[in-house]
N, C-alpha and C positions, 0 to 999 in steps of 0.2 A: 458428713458421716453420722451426727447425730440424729439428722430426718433418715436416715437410710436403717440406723436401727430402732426410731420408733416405727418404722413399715413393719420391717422385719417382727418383732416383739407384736404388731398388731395380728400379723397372720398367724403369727403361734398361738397365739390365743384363740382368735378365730377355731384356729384348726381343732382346739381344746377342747371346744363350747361342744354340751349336748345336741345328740339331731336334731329335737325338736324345739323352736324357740319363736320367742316373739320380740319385739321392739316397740314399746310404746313412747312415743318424741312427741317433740311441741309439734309439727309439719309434716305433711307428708312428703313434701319437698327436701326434709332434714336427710332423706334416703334415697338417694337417684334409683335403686332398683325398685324402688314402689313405687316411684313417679311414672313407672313404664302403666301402671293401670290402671292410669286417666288417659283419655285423649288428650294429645298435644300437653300431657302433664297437666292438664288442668282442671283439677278438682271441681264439684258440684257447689256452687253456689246456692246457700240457705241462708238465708237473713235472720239472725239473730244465735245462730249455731256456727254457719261455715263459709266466711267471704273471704273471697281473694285469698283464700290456702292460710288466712290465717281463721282460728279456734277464737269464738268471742271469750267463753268463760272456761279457761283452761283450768279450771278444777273440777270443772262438772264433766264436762267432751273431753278425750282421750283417742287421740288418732293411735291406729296402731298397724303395725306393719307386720303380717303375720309371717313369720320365717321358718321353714320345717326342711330337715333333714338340708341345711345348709343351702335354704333357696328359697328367697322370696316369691311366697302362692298367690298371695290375695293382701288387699287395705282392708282396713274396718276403722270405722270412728263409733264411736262408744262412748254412751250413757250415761254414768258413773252414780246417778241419781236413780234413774226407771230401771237400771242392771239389766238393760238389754241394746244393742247397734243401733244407732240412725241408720246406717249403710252399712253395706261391701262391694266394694268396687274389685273387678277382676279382667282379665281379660279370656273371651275364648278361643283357645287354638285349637277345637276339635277334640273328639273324644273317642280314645282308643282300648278303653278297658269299659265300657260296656254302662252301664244306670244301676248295675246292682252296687249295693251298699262293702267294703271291707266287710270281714270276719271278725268278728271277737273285737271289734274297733271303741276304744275307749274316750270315754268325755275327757275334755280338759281344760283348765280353768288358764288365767292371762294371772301370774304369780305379781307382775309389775305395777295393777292398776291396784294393788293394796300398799306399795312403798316401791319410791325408784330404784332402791339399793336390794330389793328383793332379785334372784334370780330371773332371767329373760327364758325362762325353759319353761314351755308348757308342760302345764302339769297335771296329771289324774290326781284330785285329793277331796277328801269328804270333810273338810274344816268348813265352818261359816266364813263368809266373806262380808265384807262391810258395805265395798264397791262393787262389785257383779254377783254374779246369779253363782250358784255351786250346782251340782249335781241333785242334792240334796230339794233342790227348790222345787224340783219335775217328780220328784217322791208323789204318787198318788195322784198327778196334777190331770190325767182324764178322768177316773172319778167325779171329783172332788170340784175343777173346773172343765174339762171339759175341751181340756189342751195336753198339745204335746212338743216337742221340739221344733220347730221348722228353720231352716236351712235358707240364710239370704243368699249366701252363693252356695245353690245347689251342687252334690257330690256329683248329681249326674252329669252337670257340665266342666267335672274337672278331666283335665285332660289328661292327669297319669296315675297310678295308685296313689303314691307318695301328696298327691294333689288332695287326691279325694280325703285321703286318711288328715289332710290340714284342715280341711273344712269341720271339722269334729272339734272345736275348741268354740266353748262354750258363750263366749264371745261374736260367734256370728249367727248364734241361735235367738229367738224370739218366741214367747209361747205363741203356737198356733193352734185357733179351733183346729180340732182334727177332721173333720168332716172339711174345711175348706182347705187343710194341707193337704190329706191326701183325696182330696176330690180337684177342685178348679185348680187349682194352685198347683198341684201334681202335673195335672193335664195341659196348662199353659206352659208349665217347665217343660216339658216333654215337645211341642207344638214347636216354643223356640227355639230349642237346640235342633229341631230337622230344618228351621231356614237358615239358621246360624250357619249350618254346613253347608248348603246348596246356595247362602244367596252372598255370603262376606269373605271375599278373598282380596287379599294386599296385593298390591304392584308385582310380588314376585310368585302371587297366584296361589299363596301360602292361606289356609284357614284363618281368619282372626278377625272378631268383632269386643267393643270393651262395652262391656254390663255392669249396670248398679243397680243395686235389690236393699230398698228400704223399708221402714216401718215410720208410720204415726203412730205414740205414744199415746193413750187414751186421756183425759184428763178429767173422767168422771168422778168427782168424789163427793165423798160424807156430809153430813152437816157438823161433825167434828174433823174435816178439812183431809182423811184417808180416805186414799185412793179407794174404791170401789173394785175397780176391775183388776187387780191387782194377784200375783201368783203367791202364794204362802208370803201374801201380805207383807212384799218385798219387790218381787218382781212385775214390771207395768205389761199387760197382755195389750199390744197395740190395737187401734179400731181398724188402721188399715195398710194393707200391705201393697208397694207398689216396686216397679222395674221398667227399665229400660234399657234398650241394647243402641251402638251404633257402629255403622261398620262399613268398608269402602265395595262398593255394591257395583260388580260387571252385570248387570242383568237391564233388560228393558222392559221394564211395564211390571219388574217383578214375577217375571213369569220366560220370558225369551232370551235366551244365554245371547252376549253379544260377543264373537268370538275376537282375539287378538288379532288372528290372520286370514284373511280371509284368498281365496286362491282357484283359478280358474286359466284364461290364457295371461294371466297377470296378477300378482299379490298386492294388497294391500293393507295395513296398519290401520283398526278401527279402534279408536279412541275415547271414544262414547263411555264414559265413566263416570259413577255417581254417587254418592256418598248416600246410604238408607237409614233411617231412625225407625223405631217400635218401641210403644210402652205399651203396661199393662198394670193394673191396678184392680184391688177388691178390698172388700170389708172382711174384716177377721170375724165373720159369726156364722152360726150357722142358716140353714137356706138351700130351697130347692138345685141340685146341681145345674148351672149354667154355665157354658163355656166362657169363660173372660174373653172377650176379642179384641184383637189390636186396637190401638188407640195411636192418635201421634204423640210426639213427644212434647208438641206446645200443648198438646190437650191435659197431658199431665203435668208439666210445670203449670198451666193455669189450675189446675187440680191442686196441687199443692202448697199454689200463693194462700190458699185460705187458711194453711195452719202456719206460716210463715211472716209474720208483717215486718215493715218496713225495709221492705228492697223485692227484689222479686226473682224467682226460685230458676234456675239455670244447672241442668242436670249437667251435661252435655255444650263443647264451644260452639260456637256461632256456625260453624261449617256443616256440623248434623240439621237436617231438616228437621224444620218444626211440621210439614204437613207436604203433602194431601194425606188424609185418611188411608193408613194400610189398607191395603185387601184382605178382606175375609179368608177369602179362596186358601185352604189348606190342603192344599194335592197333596198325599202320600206317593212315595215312587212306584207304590203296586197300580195306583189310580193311572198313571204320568205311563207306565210302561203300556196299558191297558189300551191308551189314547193312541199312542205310538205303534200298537199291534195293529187297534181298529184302520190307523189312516192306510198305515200300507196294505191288508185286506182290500181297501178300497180302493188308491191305487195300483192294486197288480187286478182287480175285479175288472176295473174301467181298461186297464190296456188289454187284457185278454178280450172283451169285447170288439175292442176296435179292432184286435187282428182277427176275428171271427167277422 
């Protein structure tokens, strides 16, 4: 009776709690609903930050489970030193409200990463923080540096308002040059989420690939041992930003749908299924626009062993490919529809000939 009214007494509470909240815990394992936004539950291995799901120095790293409007969105583990994320890990199921940004959508800060007994409710507040970044820190910050917000788990790949409007907490932001947020870094957000749709669907043919968008921390400083590259001399502006997606992949070649059924004077079940990785990495400076192009995903863990020593960097479990090198090749579906006009042009040209 007495487990039946601590359930009871937890869902009231629950039901109590403001929409918007967060949970910051030792694990991201401590919350079965945030382990859904690793593959197979299994966090990104960083040697000397994040092995084996557990946190090397839990006073500095702060996993945190972002909770909004009574639903876990997205992870983040966070900084508590640079007041900006190593990661966000999310997953995509498709996007149905569109890349523009919410209205009138307010910042908001993680109230927990200043004391555990503080409220879990995200919160819009203009106070200094000790532990992360405030509103207050992006005051004048293109000016002055030459930066502005950038977004690890992009709003444009959230999949509902309520999504989008979780990604606004201040905690998943990092200052970015603005010229490379919204230049390359725009346009490779943009680039992924069209194969994220056409190319990662689950067993039940449902959209969904899991994404993580990190940052390297800069560690240029003074000859009085301050940071250099640093946001109102608080916040660390990383040197570089990186991501990767992976996701269970019906396609052949990355290019030729391989259908379930296939049916003629007889059907049959084609089973040809394959699991696809893509990273994608740049430097946070400025620089002539270049398109970022895919990358594999060992190419970027070996990219990332150089800021990591002792162990070596595992975004992603063993089942994502580390290679062959993505394709370039970015068909848009006006290009794709274009291809599929020209052929039948051609074959209805050649069979009118033949009956002429």
């Amino acid at each position: 009776m007495m487990g039946v009214l601590n359930h009871l007494s937890t869902l009231l509470l629950l039901s109590l709690l403001p929409p918007a909240l967060s949970h910051v815990v030792e694990k991201f394992s401590d919350v079965p609903q945030c382990k859904k936004f690793f593959l197979e539950g299994t966090t990104p291995n960083l040697p000397g930050i994040l092995v084996g799901g557990t946190v090397k120095d839990q006073n500095r790293y702060k996993p945190i489970c972002q909770l909004f409007n009574n639903t876990y969105r997205f992870a983040t583990l966070y900084d508590t030193t640079n007041r900006i994320p190593v990661f966000s890990a999310y997953t995509f199921t498709g996007n149905v409200v569109g890349s523009k940004r919410p209205i009138n959508q307010t910042w908001m800060i993680e109230p927990q990463l200043n004391g555990v007994n503080n409220s879990p409710e995200m919160k819009n507040m203009g106070e200094h923080y000790q532990h992360q970044a405030g509103n207050y820190d992006y005051s004048n910050s293109i000016p002055i540096k030459g930066v502005n917000k950038g977004h690890l788990f992009p709003c444009s790949h959230a999949h509902d308002l309520d999504t989008q409007k979780s990604t606004f907490t201040l905690t998943n932001i990092v200052p970015q040059v603005v010229s490379f947020n919204n230049g390359r870094w725009k346009e490779m957000e943009e680039n992924v989420r069209e194969k994220l749709m056409t190319d990662c669907f689950s067993n039940n043919r449902k959209i969904k690939a899991y994404v993580v968008t990190g940052a390297v921390p800069s560690k240029n400083k003074t000859l009085n041992n301050t940071l250099k590259n640093a946001l109102n001399n608080r916040v660390n502006i990383p040197d570089l930003m990186w991501t990767a997606y992976c996701c269970y992949n019906n396609t052949l070649n990355n290019r030729v749908n391989i259908p379930d059924l296939m049916w003629t004077a007889y059907c049959c079940l084609n089973k040809m299924k394959k699991w696809k990785a893509e990273a994608h990495w740049g430097w946070n400076k400025k620089g002539k626009r270049k398109t970022l192009k895919p990358e594999t995903l060992g190419e970027l863990e070996k990219e990332l062993n150089q800021f990591h020593q002792g162990g070596r960097v595992q975004v992603f479990p063993k089942d994502c490919p580390r290679g062959p090198k993505p394709s370039t090749n970015q068909l848009s579906w006006k290009n794709s529809l274009e291809r599929i006009s020209s052929t039948v042009r051609n074959l209805s040209n050649s069979t009118m000939n033949r009956i002429g």
